[in-house]
Backbone atoms as SQL, in Angstrom:
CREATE TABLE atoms (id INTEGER PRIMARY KEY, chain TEXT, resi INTEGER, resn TEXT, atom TEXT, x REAL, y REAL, z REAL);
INSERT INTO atoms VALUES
  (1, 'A', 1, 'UNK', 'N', 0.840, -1.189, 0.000),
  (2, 'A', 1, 'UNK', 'CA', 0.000, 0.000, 0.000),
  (3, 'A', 1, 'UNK', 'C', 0.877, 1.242, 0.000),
  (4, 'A', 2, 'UNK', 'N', 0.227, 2.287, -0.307),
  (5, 'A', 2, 'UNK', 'CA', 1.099, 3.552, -0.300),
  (6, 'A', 2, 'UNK', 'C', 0.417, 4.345, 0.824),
  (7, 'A', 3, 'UNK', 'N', 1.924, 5.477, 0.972),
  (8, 'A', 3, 'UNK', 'CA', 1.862, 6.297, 2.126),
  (9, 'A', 3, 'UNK', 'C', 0.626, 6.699, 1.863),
  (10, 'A', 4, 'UNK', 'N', -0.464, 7.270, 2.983),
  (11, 'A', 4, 'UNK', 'CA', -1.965, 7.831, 2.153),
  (12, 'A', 4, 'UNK', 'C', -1.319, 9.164, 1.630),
  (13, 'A', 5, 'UNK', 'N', -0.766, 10.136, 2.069),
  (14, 'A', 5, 'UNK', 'CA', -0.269, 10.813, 2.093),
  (15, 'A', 5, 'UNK', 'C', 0.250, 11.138, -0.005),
  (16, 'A', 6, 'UNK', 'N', 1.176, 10.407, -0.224),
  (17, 'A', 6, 'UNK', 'CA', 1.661, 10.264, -1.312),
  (18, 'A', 6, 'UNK', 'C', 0.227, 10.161, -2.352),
  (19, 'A', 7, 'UNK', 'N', -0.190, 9.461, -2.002),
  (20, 'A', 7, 'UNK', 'CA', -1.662, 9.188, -2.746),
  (21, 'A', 7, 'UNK', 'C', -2.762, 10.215, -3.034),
  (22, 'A', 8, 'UNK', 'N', -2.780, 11.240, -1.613),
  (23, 'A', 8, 'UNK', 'CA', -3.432, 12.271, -1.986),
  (24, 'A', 8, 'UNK', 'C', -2.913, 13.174, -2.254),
  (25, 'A', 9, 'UNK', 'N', -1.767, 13.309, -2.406),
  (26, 'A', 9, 'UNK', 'CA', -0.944, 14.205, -3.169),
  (27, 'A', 9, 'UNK', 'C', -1.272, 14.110, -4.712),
  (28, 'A', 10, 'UNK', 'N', -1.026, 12.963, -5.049),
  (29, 'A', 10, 'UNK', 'CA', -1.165, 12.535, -6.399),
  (30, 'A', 10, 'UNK', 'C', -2.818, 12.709, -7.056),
  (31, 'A', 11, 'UNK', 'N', -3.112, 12.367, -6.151),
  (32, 'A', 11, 'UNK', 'CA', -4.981, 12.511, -6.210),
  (33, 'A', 11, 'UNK', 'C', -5.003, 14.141, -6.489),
  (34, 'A', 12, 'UNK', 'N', -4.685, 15.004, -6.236),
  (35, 'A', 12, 'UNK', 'CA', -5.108, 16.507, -5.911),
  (36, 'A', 12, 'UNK', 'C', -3.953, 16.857, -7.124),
  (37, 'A', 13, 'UNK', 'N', -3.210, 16.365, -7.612),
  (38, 'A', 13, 'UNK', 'CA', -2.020, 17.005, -9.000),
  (39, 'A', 13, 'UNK', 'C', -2.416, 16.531, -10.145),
  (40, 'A', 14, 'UNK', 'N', -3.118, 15.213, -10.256),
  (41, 'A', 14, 'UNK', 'CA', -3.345, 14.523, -11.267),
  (42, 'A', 14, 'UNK', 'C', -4.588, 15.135, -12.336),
  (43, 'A', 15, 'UNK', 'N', -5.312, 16.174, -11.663),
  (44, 'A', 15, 'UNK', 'CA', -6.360, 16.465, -13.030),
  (45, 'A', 15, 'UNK', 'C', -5.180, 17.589, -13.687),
  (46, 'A', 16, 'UNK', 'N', -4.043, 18.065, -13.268),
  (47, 'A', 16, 'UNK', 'CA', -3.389, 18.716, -13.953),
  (48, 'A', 16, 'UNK', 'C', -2.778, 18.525, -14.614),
  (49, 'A', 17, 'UNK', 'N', -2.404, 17.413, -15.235),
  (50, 'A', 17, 'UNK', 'CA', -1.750, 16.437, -16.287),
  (51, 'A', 17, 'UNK', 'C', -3.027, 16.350, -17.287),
  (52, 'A', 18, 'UNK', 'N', -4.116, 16.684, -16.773),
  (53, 'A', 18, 'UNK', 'CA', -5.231, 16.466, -17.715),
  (54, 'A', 18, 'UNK', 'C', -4.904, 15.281, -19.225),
  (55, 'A', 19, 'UNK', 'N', -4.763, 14.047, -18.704),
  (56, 'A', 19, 'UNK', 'CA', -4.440, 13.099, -18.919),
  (57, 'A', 19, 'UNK', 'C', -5.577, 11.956, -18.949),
  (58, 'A', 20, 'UNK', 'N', -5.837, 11.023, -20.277),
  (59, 'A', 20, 'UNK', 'CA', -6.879, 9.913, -20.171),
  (60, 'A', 20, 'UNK', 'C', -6.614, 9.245, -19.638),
  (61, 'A', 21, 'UNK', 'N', -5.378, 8.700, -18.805),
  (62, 'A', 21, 'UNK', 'CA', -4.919, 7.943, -18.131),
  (63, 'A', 21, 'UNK', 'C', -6.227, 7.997, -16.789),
  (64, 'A', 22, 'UNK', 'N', -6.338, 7.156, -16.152),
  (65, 'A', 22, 'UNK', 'CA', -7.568, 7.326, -15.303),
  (66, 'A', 22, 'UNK', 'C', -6.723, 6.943, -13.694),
  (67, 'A', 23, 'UNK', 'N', -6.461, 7.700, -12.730),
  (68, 'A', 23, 'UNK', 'CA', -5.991, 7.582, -11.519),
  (69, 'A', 23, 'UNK', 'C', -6.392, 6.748, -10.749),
  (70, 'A', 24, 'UNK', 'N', -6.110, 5.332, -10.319),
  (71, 'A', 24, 'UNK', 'CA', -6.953, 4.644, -9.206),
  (72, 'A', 24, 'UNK', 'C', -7.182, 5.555, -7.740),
  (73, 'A', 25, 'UNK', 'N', -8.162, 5.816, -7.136),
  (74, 'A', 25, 'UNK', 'CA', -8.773, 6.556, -6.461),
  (75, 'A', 25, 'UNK', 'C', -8.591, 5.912, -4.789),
  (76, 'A', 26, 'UNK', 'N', -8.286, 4.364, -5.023),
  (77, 'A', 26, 'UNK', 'CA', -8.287, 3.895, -3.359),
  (78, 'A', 26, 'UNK', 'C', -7.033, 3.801, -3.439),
  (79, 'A', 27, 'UNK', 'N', -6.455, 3.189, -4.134),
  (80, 'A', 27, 'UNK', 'CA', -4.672, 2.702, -4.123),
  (81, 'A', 27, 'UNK', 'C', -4.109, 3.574, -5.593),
  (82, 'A', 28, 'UNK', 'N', -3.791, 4.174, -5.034),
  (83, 'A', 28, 'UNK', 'CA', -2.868, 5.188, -6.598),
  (84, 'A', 28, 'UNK', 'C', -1.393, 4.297, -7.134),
  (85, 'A', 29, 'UNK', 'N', -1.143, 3.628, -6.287),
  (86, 'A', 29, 'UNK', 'CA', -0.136, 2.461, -7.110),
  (87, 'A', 29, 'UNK', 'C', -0.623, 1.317, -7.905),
  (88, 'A', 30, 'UNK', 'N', -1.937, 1.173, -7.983),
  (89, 'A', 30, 'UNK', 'CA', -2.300, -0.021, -8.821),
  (90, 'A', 30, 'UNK', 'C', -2.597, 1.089, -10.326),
  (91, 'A', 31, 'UNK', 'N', -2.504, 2.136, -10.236),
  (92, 'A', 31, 'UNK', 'CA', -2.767, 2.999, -11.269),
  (93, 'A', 31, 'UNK', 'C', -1.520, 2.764, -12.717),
  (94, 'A', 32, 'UNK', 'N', -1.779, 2.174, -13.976),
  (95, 'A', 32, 'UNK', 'CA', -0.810, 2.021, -14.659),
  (96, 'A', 32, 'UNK', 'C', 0.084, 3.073, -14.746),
  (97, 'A', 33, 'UNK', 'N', 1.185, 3.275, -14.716),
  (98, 'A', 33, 'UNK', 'CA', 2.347, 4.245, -15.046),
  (99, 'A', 33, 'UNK', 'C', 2.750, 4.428, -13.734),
  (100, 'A', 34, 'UNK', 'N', 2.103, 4.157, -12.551),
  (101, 'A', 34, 'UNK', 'CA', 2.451, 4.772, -11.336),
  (102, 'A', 34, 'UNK', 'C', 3.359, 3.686, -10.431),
  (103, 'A', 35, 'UNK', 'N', 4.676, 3.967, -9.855),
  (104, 'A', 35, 'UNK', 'CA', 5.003, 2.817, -8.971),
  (105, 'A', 35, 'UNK', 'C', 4.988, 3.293, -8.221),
  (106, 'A', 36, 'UNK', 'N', 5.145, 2.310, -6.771),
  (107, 'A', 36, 'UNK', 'CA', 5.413, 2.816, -5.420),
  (108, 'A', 36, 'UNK', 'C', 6.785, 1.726, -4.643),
  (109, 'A', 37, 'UNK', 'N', 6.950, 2.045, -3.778),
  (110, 'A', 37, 'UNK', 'CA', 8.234, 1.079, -3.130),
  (111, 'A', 37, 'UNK', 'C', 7.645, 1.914, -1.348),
  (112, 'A', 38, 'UNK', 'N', 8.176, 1.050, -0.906),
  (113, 'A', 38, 'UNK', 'CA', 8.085, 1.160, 0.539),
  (114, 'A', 38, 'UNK', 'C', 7.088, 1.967, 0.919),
  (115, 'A', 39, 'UNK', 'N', 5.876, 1.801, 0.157),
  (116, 'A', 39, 'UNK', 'CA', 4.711, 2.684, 0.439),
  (117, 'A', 39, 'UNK', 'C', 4.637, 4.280, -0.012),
  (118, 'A', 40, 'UNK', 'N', 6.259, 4.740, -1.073),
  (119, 'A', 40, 'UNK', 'CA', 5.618, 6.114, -1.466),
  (120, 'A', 40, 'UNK', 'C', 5.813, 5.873, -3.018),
  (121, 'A', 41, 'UNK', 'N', 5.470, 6.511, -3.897),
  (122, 'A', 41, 'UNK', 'CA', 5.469, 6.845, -5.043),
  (123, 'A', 41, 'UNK', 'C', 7.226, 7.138, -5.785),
  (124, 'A', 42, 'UNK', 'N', 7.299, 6.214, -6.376),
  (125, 'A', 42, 'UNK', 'CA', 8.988, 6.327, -6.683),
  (126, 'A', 42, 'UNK', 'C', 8.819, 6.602, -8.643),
  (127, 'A', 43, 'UNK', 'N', 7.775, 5.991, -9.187),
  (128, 'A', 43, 'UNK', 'CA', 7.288, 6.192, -10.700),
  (129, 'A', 43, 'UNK', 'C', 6.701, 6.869, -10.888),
  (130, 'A', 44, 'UNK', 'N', 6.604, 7.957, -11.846),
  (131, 'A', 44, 'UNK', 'CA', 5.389, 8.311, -12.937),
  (132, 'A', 44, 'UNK', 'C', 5.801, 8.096, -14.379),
  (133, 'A', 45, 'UNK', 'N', 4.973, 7.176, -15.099),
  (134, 'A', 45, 'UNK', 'CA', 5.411, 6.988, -16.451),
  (135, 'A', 45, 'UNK', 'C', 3.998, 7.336, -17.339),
  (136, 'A', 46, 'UNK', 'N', 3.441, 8.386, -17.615),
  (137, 'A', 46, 'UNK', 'CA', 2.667, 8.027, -18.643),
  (138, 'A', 46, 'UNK', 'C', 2.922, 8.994, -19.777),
  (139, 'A', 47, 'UNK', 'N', 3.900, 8.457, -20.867),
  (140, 'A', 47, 'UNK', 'CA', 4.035, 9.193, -21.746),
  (141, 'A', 47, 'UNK', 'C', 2.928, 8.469, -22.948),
  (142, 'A', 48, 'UNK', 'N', 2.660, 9.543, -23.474),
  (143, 'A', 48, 'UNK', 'CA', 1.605, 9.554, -24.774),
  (144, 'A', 48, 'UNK', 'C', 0.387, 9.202, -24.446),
  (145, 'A', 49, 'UNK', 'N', 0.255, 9.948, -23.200),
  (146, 'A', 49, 'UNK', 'CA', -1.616, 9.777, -22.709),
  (147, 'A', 49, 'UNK', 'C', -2.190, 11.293, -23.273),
  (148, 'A', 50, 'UNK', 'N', -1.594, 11.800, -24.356),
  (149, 'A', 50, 'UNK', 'CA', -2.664, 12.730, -24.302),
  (150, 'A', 50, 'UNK', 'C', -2.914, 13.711, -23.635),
  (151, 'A', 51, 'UNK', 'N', -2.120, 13.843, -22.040),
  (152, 'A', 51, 'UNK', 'CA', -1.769, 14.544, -21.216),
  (153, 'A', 51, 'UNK', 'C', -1.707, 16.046, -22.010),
  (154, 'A', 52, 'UNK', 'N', -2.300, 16.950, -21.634),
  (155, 'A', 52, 'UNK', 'CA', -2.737, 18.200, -22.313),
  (156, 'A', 52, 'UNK', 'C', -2.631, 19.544, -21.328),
  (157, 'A', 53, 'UNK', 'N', -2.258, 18.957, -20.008),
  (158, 'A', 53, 'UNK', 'CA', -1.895, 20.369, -18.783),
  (159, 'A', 53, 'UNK', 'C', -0.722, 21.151, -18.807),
  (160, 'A', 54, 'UNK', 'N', -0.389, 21.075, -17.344),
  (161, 'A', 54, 'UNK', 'CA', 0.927, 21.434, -16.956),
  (162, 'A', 54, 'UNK', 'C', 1.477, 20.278, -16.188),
  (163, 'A', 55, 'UNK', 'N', 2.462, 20.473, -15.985),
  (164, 'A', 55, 'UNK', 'CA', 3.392, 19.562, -15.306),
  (165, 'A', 55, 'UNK', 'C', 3.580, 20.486, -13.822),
  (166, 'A', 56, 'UNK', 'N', 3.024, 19.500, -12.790),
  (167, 'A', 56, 'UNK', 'CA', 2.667, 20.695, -11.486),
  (168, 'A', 56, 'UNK', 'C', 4.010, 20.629, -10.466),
  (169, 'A', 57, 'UNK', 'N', 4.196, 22.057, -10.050),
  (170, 'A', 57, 'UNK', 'CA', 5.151, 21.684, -8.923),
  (171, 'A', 57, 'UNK', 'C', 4.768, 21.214, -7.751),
  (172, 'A', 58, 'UNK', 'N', 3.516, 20.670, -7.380),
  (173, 'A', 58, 'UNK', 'CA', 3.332, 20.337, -6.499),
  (174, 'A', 58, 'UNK', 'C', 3.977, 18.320, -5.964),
  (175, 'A', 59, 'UNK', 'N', 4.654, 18.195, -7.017),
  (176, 'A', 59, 'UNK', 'CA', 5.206, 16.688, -7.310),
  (177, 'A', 59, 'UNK', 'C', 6.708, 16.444, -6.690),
  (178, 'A', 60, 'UNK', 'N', 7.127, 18.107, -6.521),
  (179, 'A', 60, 'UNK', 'CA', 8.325, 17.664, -5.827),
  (180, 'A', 60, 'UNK', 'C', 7.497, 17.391, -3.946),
  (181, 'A', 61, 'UNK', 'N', 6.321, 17.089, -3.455),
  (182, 'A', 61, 'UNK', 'CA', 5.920, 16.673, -2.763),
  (183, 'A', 61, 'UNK', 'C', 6.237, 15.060, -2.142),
  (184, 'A', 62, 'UNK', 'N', 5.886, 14.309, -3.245),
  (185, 'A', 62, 'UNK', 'CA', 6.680, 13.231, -3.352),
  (186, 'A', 62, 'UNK', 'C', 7.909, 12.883, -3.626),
  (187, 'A', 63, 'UNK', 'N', 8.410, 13.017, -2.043),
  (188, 'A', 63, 'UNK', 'CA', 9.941, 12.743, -1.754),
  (189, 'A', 63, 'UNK', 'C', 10.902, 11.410, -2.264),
  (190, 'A', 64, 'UNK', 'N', 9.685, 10.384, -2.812),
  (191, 'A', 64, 'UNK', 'CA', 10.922, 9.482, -2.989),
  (192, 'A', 64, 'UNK', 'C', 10.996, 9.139, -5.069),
  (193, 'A', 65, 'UNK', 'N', 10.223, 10.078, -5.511),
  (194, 'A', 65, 'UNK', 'CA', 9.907, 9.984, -7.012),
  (195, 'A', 65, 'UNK', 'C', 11.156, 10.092, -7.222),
  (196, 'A', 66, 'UNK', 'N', 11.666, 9.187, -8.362),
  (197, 'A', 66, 'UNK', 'CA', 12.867, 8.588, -8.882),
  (198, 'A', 66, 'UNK', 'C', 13.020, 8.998, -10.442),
  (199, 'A', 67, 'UNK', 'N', 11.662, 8.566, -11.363),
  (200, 'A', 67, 'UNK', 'CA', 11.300, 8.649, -12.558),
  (201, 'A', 67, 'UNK', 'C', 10.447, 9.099, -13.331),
  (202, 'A', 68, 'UNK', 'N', 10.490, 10.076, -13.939),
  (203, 'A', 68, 'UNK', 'CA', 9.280, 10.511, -14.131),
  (204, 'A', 68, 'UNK', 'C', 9.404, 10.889, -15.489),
  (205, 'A', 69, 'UNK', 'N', 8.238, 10.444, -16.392),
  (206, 'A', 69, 'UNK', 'CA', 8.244, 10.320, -17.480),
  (207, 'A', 69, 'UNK', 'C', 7.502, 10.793, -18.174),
  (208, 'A', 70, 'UNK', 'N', 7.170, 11.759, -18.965),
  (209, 'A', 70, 'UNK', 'CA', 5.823, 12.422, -18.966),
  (210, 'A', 70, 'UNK', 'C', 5.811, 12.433, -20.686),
  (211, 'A', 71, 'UNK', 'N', 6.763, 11.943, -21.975),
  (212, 'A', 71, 'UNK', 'CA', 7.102, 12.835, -23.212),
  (213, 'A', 71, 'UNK', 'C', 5.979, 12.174, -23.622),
  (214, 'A', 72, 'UNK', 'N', 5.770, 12.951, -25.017),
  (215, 'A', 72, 'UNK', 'CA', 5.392, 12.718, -26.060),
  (216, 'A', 72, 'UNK', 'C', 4.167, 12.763, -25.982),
  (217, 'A', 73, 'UNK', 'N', 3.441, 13.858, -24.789),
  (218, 'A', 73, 'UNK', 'CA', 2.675, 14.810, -24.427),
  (219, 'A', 73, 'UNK', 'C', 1.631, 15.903, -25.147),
  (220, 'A', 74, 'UNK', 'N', 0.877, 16.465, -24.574),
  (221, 'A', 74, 'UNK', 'CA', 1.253, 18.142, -25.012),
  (222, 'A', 74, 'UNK', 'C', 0.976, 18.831, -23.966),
  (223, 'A', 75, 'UNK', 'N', 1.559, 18.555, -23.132),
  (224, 'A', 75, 'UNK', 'CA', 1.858, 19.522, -21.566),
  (225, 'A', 75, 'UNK', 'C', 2.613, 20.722, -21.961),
  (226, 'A', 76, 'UNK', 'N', 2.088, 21.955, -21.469),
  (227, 'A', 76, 'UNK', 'CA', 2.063, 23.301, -21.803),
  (228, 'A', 76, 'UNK', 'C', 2.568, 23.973, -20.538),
  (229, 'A', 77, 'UNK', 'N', 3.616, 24.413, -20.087),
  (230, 'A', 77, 'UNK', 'CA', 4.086, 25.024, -18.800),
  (231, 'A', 77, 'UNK', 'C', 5.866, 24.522, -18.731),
  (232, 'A', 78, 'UNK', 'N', 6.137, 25.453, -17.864),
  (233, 'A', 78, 'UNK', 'CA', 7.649, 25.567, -17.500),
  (234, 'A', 78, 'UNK', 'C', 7.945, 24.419, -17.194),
  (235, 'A', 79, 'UNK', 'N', 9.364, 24.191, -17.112),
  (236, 'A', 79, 'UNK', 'CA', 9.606, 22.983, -16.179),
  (237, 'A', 79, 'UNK', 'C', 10.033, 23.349, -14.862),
  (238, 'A', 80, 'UNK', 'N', 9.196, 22.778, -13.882),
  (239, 'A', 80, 'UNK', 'CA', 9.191, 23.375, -12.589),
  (240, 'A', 80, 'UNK', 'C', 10.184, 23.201, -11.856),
  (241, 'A', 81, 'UNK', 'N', 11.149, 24.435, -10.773),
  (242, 'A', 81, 'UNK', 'CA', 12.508, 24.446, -10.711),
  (243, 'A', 81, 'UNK', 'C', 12.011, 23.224, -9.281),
  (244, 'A', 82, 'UNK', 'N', 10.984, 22.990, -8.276),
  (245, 'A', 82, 'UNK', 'CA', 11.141, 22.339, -7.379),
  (246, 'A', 82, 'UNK', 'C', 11.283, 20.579, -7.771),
  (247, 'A', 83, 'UNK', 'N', 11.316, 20.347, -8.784),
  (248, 'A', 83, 'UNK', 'CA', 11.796, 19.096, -9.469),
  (249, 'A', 83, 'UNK', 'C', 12.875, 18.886, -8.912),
  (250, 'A', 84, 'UNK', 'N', 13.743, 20.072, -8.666),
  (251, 'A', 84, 'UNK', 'CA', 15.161, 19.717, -8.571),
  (252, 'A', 84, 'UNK', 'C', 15.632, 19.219, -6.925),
  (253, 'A', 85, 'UNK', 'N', 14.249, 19.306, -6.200),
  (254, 'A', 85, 'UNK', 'CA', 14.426, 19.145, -5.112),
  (255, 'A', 85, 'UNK', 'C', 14.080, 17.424, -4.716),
  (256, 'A', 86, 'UNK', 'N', 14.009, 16.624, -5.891),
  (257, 'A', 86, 'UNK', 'CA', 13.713, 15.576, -5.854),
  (258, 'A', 86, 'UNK', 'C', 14.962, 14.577, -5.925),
  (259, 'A', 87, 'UNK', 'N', 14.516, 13.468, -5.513),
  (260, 'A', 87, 'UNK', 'CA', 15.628, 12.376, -5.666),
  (261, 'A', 87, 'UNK', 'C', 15.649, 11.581, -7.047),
  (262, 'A', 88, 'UNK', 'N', 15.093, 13.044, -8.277),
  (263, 'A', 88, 'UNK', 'CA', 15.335, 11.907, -9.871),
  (264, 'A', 88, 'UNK', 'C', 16.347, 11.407, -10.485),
  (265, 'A', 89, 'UNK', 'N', 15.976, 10.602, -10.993),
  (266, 'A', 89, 'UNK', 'CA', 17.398, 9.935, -11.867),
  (267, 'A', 89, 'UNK', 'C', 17.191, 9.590, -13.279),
  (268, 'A', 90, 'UNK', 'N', 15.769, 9.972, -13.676),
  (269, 'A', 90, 'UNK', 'CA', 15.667, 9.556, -14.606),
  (270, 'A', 90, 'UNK', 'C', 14.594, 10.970, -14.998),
  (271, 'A', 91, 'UNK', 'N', 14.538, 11.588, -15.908),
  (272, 'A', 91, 'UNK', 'CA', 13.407, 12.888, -16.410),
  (273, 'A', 91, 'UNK', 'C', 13.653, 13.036, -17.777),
  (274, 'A', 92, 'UNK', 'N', 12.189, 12.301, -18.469),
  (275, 'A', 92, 'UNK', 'CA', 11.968, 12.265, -19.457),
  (276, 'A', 92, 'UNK', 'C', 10.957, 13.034, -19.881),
  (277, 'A', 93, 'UNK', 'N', 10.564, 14.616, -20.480),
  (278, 'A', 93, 'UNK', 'CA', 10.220, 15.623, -20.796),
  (279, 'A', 93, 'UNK', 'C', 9.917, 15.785, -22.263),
  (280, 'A', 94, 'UNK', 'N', 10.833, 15.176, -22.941),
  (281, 'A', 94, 'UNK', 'CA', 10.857, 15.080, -24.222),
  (282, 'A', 94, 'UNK', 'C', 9.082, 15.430, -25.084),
  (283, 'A', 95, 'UNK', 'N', 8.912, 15.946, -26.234),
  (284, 'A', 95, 'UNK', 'CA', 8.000, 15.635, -27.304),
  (285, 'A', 95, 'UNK', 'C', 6.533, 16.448, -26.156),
  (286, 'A', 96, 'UNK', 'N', 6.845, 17.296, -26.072),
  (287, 'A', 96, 'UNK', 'CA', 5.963, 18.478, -25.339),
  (288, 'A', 96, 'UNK', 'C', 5.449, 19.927, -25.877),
  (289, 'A', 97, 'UNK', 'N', 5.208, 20.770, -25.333),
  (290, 'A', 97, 'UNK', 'CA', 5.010, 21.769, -25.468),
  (291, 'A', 97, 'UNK', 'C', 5.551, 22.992, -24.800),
  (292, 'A', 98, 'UNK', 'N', 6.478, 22.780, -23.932),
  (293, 'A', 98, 'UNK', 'CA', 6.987, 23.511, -22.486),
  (294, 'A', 98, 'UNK', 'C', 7.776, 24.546, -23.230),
  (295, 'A', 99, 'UNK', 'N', 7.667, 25.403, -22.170),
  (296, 'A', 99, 'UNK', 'CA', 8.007, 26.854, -22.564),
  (297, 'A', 99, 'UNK', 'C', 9.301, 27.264, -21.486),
  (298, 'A', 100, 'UNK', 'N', 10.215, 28.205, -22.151),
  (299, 'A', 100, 'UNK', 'CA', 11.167, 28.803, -21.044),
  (300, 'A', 100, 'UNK', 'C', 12.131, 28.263, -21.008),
  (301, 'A', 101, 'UNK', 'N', 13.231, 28.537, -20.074),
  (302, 'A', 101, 'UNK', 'CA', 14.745, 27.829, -20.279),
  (303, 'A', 101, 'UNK', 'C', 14.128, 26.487, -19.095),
  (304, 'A', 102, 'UNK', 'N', 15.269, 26.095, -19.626),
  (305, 'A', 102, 'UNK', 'CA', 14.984, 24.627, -18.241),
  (306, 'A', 102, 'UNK', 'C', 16.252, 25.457, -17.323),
  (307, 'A', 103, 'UNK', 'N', 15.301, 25.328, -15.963),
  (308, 'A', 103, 'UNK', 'CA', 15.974, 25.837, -14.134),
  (309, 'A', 103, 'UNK', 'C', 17.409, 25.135, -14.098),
  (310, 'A', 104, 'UNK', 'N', 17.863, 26.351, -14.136),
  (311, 'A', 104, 'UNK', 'CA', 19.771, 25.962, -13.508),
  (312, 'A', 104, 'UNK', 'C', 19.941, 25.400, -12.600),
  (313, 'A', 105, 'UNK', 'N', 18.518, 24.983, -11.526),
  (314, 'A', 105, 'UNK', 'CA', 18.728, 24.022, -10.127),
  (315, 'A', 105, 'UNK', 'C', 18.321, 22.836, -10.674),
  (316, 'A', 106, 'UNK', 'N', 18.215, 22.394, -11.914),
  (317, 'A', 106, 'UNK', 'CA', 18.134, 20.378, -12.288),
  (318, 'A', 106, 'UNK', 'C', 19.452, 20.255, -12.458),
  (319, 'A', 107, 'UNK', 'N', 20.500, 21.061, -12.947),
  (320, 'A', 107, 'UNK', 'CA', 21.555, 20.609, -12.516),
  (321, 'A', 107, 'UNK', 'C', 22.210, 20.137, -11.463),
  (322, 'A', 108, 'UNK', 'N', 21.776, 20.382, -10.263),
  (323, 'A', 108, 'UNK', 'CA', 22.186, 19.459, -9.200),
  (324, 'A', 108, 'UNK', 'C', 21.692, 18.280, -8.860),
  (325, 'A', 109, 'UNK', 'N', 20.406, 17.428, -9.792),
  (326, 'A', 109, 'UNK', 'CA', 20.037, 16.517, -9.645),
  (327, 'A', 109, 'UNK', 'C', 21.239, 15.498, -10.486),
  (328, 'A', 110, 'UNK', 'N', 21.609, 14.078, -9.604),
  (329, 'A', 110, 'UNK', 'CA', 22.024, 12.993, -10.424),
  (330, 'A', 110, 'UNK', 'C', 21.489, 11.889, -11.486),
  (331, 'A', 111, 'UNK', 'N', 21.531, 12.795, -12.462),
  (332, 'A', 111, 'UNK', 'CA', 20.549, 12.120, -13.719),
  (333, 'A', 111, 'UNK', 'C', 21.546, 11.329, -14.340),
  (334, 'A', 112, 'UNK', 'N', 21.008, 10.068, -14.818),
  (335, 'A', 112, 'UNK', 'CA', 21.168, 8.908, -15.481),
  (336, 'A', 112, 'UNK', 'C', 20.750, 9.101, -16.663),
  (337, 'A', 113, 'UNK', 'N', 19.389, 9.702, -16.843),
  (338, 'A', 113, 'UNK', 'CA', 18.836, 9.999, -17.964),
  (339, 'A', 113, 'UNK', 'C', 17.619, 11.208, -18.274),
  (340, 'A', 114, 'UNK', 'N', 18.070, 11.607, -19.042),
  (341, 'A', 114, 'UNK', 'CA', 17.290, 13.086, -19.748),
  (342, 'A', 114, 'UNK', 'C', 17.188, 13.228, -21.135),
  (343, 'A', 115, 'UNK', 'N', 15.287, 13.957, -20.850),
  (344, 'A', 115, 'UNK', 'CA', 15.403, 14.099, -22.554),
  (345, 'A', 115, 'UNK', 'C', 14.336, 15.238, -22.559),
  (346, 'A', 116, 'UNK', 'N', 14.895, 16.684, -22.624),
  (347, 'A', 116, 'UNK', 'CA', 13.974, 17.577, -23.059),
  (348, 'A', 116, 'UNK', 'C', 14.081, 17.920, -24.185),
  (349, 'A', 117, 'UNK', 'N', 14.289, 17.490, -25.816),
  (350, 'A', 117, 'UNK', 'CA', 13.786, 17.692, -27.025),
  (351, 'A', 117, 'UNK', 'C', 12.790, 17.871, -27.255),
  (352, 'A', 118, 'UNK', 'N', 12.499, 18.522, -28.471),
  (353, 'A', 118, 'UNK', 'CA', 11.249, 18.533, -28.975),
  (354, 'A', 118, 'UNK', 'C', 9.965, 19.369, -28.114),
  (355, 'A', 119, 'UNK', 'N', 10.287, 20.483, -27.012),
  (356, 'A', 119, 'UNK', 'CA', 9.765, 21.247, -26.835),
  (357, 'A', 119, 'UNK', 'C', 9.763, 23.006, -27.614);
């Protein structure tokens, strides 16, 4: 199960991805694209849902998100500098709509892998 915590976090960010992807509502880890580990949210993968929002800063909330995958989108908004306050290793951005420079504070994240093209 996940932290509840993590869950209603995700519950309250998720119409902002405005995404067909459909959020499971009791357990947000049985939700496809979504993982969890030790009860918090360590995945978001749903690239090419159609996703049509923003990408919210309210996600650097979830302290133990690892991966997050959002391309090939059409998410419309900055890339949010509190990302950088996360433990990612993996930020895949790519095939979007995002506007603005990308925040000089993701450079202090230890990324494995990145892909903001195609914005």
């Amino acid at each position: 199960s996940t932290a509840p915590t993590d869950c209603a976090l995700l519950r309250t960010l998720w119409p902002t991805f405005q995404t067909t992807r459909v959020l499971n509502g009791t357990n947000c880890c049985t939700t496809a694209g979504v993982t969890c580990s030790g009860g918090q949210i360590t995945e978001i993968f749903i690239p090419s849902t159609n996703a049509a929002g923003t990408i919210p800063s309210g996600l650097s909330g979830l302290k133990a998100l690892k991966y997050l995958e959002l391309s090939n989108n059409k998410l419309r908004s900055k890339i949010p500098v509190e990302l950088a306050s996360l433990p990612i290793v993996d930020l895949y951005l790519d095939g979007n709509q995002l506007e603005g420079s990308i925040p000089p504070e993701l450079g202090r994240l230890r990324l494995r892998g990145i892909m903001l093209f195609g914005n």
